[in-house]
N, C-alpha and C positions, 0 to 999 in steps of 0.2 A: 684486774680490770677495775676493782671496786676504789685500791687506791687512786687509778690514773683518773678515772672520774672525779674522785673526792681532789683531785690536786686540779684537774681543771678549772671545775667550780670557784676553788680556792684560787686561783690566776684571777678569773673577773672580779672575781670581790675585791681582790686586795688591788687591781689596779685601779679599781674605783675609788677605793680608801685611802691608798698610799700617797696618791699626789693630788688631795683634794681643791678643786677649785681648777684644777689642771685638767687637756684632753684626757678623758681616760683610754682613747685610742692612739696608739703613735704612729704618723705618717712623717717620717725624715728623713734627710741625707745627713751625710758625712763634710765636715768642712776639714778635706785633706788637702795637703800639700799646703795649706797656708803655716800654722806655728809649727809643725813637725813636715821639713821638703820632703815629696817624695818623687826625684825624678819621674820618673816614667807616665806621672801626670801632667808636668810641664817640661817636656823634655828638652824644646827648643828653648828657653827660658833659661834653665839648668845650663845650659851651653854659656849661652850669651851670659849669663852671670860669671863664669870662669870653669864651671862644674865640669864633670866630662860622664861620657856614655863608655859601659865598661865590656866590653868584647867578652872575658871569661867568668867573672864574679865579681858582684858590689865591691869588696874587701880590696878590688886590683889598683883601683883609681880614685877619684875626687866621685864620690855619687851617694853620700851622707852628708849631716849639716857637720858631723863632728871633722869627718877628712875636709870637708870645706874650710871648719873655721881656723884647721891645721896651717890649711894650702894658700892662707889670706887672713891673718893674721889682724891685718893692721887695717884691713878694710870690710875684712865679715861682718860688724856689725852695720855699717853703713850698707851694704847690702841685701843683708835679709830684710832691712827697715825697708828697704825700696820694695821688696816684695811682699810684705806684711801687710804693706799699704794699701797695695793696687789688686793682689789676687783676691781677696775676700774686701768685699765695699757696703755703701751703702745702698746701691742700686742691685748688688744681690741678694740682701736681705728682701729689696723692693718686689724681686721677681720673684723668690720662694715666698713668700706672702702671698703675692698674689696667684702661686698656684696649690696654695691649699697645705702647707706646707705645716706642722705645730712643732715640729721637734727639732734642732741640729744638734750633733755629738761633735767636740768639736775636740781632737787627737790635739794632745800634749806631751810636747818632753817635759824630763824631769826641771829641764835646766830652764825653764820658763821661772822657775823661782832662784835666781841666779844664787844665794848664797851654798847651795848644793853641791855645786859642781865645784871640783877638788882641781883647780886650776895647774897644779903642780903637774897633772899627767891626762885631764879632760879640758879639749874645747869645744866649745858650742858657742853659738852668738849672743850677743845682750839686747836688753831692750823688751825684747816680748809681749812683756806683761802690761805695755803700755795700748800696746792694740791688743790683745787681747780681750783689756778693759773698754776700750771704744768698741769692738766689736759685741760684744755680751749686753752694750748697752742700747746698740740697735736692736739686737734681737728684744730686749725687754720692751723697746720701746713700737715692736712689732707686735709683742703678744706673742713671741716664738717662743717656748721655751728650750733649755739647756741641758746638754750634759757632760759636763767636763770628765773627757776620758785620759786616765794617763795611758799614754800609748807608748812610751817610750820611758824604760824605766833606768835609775841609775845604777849603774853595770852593765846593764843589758840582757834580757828577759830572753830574749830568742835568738839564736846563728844565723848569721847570714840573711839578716833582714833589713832594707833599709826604712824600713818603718822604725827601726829601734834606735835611730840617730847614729848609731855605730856599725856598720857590716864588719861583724869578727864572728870567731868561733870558740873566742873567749868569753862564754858567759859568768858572768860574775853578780848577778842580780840575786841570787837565790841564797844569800850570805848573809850574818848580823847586822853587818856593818850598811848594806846596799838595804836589807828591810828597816831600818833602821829610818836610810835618807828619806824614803818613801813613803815611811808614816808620817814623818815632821813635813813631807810635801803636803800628805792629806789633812792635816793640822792647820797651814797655811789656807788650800781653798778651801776647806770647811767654815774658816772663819771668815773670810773673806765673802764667801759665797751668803751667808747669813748678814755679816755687817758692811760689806762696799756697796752703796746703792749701783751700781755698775752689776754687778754679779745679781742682780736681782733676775733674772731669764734662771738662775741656774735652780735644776728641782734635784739631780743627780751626781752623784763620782765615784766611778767606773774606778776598780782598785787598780789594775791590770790587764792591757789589752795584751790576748794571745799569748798564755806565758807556754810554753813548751809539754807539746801534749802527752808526752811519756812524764808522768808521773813522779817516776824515779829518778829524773834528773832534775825534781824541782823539792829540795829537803825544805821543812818545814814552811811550805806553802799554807798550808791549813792554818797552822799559829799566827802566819803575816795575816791573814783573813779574818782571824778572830782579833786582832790586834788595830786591824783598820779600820773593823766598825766600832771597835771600843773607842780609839781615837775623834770618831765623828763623834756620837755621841757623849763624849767626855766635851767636847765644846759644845753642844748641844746643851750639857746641864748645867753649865757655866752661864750661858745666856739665858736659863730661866726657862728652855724649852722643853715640853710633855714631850718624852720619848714614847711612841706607844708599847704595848705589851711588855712594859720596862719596870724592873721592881728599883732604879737605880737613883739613888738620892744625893747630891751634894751639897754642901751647906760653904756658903762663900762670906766669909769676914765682910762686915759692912765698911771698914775701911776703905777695902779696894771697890766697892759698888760702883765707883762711877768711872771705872779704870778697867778696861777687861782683860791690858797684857799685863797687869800688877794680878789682876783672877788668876789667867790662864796657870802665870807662874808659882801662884800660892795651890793651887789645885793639882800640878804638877806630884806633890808630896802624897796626894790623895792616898791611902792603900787600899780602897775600892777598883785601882785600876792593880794592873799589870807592871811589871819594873820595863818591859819597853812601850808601853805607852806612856807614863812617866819621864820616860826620857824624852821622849816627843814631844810633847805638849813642851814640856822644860826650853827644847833646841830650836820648838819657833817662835819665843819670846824676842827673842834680838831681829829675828829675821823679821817679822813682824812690825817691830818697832821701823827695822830700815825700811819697808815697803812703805809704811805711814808716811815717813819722812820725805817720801821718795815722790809720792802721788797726793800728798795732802791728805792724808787718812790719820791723820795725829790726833785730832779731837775726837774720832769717831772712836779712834781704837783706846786712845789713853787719857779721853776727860771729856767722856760722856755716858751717864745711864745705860747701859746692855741689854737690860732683863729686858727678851720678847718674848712674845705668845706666837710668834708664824710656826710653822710647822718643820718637821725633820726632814731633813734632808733622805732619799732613796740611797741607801747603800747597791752597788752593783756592781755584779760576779761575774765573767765567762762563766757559763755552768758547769756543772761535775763533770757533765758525759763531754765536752772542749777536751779531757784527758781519757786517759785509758790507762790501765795500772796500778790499781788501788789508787785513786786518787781522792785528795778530802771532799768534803762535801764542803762547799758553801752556806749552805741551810744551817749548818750548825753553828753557823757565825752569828746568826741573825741577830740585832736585837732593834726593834724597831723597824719602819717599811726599808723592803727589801727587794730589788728583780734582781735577773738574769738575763745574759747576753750569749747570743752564737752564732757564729758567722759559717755562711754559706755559697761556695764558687764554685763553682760546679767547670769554670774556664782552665782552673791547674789541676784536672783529671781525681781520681779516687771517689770518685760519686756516683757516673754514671758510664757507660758506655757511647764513646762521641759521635752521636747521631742525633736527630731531633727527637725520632721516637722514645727511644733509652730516657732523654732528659724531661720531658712528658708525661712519661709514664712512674719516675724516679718522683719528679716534684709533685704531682699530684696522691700520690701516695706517702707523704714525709710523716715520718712517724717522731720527731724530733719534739715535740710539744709536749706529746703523751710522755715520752721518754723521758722527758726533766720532770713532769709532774710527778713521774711516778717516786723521784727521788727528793720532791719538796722543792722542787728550782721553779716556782713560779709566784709572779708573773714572770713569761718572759718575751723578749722582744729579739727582733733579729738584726745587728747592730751594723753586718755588713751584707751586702749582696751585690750584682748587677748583673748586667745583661750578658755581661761574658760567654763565648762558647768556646770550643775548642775546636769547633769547624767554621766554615763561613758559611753565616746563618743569613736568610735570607730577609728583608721586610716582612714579610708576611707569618716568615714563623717568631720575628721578634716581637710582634704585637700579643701573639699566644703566650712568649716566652714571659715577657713582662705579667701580664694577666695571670696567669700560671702561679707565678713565686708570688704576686700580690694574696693573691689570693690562700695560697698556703702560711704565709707567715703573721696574714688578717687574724686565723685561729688561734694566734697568740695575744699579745703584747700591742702588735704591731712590727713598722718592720723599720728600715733606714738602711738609704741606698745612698752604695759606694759608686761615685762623689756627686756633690753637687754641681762641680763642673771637672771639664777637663778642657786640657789647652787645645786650641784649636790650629793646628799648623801642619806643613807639608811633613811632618814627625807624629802627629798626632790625630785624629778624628772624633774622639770622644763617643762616635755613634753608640757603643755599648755601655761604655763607662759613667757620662754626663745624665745627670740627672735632666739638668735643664737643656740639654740637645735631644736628650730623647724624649721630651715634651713636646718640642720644634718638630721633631721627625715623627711625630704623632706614636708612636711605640707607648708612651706612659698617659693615661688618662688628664685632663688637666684638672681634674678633679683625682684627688688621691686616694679617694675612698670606695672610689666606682670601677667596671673593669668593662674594655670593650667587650665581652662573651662571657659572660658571666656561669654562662654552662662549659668551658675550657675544657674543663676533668671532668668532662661525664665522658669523656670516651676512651680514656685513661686509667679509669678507676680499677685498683684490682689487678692492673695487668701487669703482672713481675718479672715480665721478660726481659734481657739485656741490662735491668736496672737495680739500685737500690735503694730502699725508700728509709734511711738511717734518717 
């Protein structure tokens, strides 16, 4: 008990320290289905775009961006551009603003930094990075801040998921060559994130959403984790900025001072890093160079002064207890501010027993906080959740049901709910899933931080029947 205490205590301080100037509460959604589709948020959409809906398994039909960009070759990019456009705007920014809103996480494929993707046997669409960048810029210019999550990793991180851009059972993510892509991905927005005034919303990047919870099918995950916060911060000491708790020093040729991919490259050789962080830093010099060239970033990147005083970027982890099986810790990645991430749905069963009671009694009792503290994973926040049930839940118990998970995941981090919208059509309803409909449908406070019953779990508390409170 004396650790989960001592790690609690340690969650509020360091989210007060780590993102200083920033809420140190997070209240957000998820901005899904816009750069990484994920049908079954816009289903009708997914149709009319050419996509299809799959009877037996993702893997059968067109219902990822990669079988898309297979199935449409010559037109995918002109397509997902029309959707990039229109799903996430500036009028959504307007209404999460206006309901109290500080945080979005906002799911990425690898292939957002197009030189990646090994076109000889991967497609995915181009373009991305160009809304991406208009949209990051709204949010800055809202006062939202960011967190660039890669959600979709190169090979592919999980089976059978269309969040991972590819539905297969061929994971190949967890290999040299795929941790490899991944760190020069986080190479890319680390620097970006620091130097494209665009990327100024961003305080966070998320190494890896959801990588596969058995342990034992994810070989040297720990190493890519200590490899990814060495990679941010190696561009961190490149630009001149205080890592905290960091004994780490680089010393940059005044040559290159007013050049930061002539640095990034000469820094490259560093032997204070790792021989795969060295490769990284090395492989996003050209990529770099072309995104400059691409969006007008050539002065900023290649013949202008670098050295800032802002602050480091948040490194962040799914937590340890996301696996089971001897799995690494996170924590021992650290170097400099650092959270954690867990996602909770209680709608695809293994939580609770499908009843109102059971889910009640289950989330008023979540022991999930204490449980990463006691292993060093904090702060931490809860990256996905929503209203989902596994029965039909009525009005009345969804205003509890919301109130409920707010309130339990408040004792962290914060929380961020999956999604901010969802499509609204004779295929769709959102009632559970939409942030912003179930504000309409009075279910979510319009204030983020209040709860209609504040006493919810005073008549739940303790009570371990039919549930469990992991």
């Amino acid at each position: 008990m004396r650790h989960i205490l001592a790690g609690l205590v340690l969650s509020s301080t360091l989210v007060a320290h780590a993102w200083a100037g920033k809420p140190t509460h997070i209240y957000g959604v998820n901005l899904g289905g816009w750069l990484v589709l994920e049908p079954p948020m816009l289903p009708q959409e997914w149709l009319d775009m050419g996509g299809e809906s799959c009877p037996r398994s993702c893997w059968s039909c067109i219902s990822t961006e990669s079988s898309f960009a297979k199935a449409y070759p010559d037109t995918v990019d002109t397509k997902c551009a029309q959707h990039w456009d229109t799903w996430f705007t500036q009028d959504d920014v307007s209404a999460l603003k206006a309901a109290g809103i500080n945080t979005v996480r906002v799911p990425l494929g690898y292939w957002i930094v197009e030189a990646l993707v090994d076109r000889s046997h991967e497609s995915y669409p181009r373009g991305g990075l160009k809304y991406l960048r208009r949209g990051l810029g709204w949010l800055k210019d809202a006062g939202i801040q960011a967190i660039v999550d890669h959600h979709a990793l190169p090979g592919v991180q999980t089976p059978n998921q269309m969040f991972a851009g590819n539905c297969t059972t061929d994971v190949q993510f967890y290999t040299p060559y795929n941790y490899h892509r991944a760190l020069v991905w986080t190479t890319v927005m680390t620097t970006l994130s620091h130097l494209d005034p665009d990327f100024g919303s961003v305080f966070a990047i998320e190494a890896i959403n959801e990588p596969i919870t058995n342990a034992t099918f994810t070989p040297n995950y720990g190493t890519f984790q200590k490899n990814f916060v060495q990679v941010m911060r190696a561009v961190e000491l490149i630009l001149g900025i205080s890592v905290p708790s960091s004994s780490l020093s680089l010393s940059i040729p005044a040559s290159v001072s007013n050049n930061f991919t002539a640095a990034l490259s000469a820094a490259s050789s560093a032997n204070i890093f790792q021989a795969e962080v060295q490769a990284a830093l090395s492989d996003a010099v050209p990529i770099l160079l072309e995104i400059g060239a691409a969006y007008g970033l050539q002065t900023i990147l290649e013949a202008s002064p670098f050295k800032q005083s802002g602050d480091s970027l948040v490194a962040n982890f799914m937590d340890m207890n996301w696996q089971y099986d001897k799995p690494s810790n996170p924590a021992d990645a650290a170097i400099g501010p650092q959270a954690y991430d867990n996602h909770l749905y209680y709608s695809f069963g293994g939580v609770a027993a499908d009843d109102p009671e059971s889910y009640m009694t289950s989330i008023c009792n979540l022991q999930r906080i204490q449980a990463d503290a006691a292993v060093g994973n904090s702060p931490l926040w809860f990256g996905e959740w929503s209203l989902g049930t596994q029965f039909n839940a009525t009005d009345e118990f969804l205003y509890k049901w919301a109130d409920a998970q707010k309130l339990a995941y408040s004792k962290g981090a914060g929380w961020i709910f999956w999604n901010f919208k969802i499509e609204i059509s004779s295929l769709s309803s959102g009632r559970q899933w939409s942030y912003l409909e179930g504000l309409k449908l009075g279910f979510l406070t319009q204030d983020p931080a209040t709860l209609h019953d504040p006493n919810v779990c005073v008549p739940y508390m303790h009570n371990t029947s039919n549930s469990t409170s992991s």
